[in-house]
N, C-alpha and C positions, 0 to 999 in steps of 0.2 A: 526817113531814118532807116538804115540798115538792117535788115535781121539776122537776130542770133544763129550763127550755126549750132546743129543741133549737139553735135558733141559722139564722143561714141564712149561708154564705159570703160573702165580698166577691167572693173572688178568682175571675174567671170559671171558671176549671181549679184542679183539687187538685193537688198535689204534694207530694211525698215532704218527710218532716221535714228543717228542716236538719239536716247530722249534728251531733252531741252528746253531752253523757254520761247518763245513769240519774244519777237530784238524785231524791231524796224530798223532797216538800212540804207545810206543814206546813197544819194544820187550816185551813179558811175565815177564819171571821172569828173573831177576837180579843173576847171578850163579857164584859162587866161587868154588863148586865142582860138577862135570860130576855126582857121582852116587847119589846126592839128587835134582836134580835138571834139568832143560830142556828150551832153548831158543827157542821158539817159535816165526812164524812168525809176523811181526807188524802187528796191527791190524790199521785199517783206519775207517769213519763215521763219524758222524754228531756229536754233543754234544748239548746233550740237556739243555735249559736252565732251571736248578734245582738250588735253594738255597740251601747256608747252611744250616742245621736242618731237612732237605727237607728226607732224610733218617736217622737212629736212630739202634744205636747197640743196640740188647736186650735183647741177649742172644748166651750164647758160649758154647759149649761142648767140654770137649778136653779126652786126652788119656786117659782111665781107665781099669786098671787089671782084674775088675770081668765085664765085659760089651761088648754086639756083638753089638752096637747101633756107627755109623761112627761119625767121631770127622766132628761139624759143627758149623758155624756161623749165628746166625740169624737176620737180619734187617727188619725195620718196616719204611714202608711210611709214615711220620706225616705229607707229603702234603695234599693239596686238589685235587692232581691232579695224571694220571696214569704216573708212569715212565718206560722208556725202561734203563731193565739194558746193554745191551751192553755196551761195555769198561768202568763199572764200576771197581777199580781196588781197590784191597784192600792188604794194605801193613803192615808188621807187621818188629818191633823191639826190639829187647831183652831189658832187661831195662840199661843193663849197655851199652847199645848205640851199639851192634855190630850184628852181622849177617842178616843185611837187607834183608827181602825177601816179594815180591808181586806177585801176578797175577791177572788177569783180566778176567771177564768175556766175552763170546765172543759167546754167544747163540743168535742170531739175535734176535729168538720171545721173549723171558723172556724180562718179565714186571711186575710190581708191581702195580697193583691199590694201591690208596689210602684207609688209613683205615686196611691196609691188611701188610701180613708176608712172607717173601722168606728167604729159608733156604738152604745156602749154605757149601758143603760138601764134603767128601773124601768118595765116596761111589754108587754102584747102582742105578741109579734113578729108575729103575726098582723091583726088591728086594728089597731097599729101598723107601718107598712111602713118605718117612717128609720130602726125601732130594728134592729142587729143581733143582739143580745146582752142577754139578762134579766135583769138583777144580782137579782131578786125574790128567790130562794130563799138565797140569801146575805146579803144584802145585806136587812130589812124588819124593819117596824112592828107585832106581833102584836095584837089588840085584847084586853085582860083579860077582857070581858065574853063578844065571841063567838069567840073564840080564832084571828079571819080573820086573813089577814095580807093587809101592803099594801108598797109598795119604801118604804124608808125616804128620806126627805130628804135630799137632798145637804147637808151645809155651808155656809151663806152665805157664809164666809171661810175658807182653809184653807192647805194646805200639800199640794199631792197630788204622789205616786208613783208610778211607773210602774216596774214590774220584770220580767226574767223570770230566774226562780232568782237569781242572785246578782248578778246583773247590771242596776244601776239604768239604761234606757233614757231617763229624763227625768223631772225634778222642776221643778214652778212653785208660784209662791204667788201666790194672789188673795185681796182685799181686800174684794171686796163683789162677788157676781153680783145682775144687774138683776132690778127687778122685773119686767120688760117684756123678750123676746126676748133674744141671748144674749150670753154675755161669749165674744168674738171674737179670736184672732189674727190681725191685718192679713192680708188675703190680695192685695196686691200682687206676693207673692212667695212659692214653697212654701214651707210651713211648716219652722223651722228649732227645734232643739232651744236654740240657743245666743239665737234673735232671739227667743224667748216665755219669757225670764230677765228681760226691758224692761217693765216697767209699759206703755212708751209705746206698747210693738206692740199692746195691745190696744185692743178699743174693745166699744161695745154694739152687735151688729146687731138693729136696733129696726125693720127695713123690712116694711111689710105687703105682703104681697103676694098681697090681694085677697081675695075670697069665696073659701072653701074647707069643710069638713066637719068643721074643727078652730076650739077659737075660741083665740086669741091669736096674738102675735107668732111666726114659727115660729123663727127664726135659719135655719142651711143646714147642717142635716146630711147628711152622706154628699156633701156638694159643697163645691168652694173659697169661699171668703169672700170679701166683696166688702171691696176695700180700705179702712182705717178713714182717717176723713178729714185 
């Protein structure tokens, strides 16, 4: 089995969990087939007590043909307060209601201040600096022939979830993420869990910006979005 990478904090200072109760949590991901897939052990801890809204989808990245930049998901703290992501779990559905699949974060430190962005993804935390969080070991593509594994594909269209223990912190539904650079919540305004329910808040951020070490569109992770037009 793979091991967790270890993650790197948002939040510039740690802090004590919110308080909470002891939740048992259940296996990783949900698997119907051995080579996309990996049951991983339960995870156990605290749960913190977070509202709904308390976290905000805000932006997704997914597979593209001309692009070496890793397929990621990014959320925004619209609390007032710092959150531990531990057994934060985020679950995705095809839209025509079939192939369930989640995983969970299981980084002890990773935390989110308030005000602030964690960018969760199929990729290096290391060689990759936008990602915070490696969905890989969870969350991948094993090859039959040399048994490597790789982050499995995001969804083109889907239904994603956002939970911690029993507490649904934000659910959206998209329709089609761009071949080109990312599917964007309007950043006019902090991201809101109730304004990224609106088709209309979203947009493609499709902006180059410039010669860099990466080839494709990057979108803006771990930073606010430029408002959609």
């Amino acid at each position: 089995m793979p091991l967790v990478s270890s993650g790197k904090p948002v939040a510039p200072h740690r802090r004590s969990p919110l308080p909470g109760r002891a939740f048992p949590i259940v296996a990783a991901l949900v698997v119907t087939n051995p080579v996309t897939a990996c049951v991983r052990a339960p995870l156990t801890g605290n749960c913190p007590n977070v509202e709904a809204g308390a976290l905000v989808v805000s932006e997704i990245y997914g597979k593209q043909a001309n692009s070496s930049y890793s397929q990621w998901i990014e959320l925004y703290n619209a609390s007032d307060e710092t959150i531990p992501l531990k057994t934060l779990r985020l679950n995705f559905l095809r839209l025509d209601d079939t192939d369930p699949v989640a995983f969970f974060i299981r980084d002890e430190a990773l935390e989110l201040a308030a005000g602030e962005y964690v960018v969760i993804g199929g990729g290096d935390l290391e060689t990759e600096p936008y990602l915070d969080y490696d969905y890989t070991p969870d969350y991948y593509t094993r090859d039959p022939k040399t048994l490597l594994i790789s982050p499995r594909d995001l969804y083109g269209a889907a239904r994603l979830k956002i939970a911690l223990c029993d507490v649904v912190l934000d659910e959206i539904k998209y329709d089609d993420l761009p071949g080109a650079g990312s599917l964007a919540l309007d950043g006019s305004s902090p991201p809101d869990a109730a304004a990224n329910d609106d088709d209309a808040n979203w947009c493609v951020d499709d902006r180059d910006i410039g010669p860099g070490t990466e080839i494709g569109l990057p979108g803006s992770p771990r930073e606010a979005n430029p408002p959609c037009p």
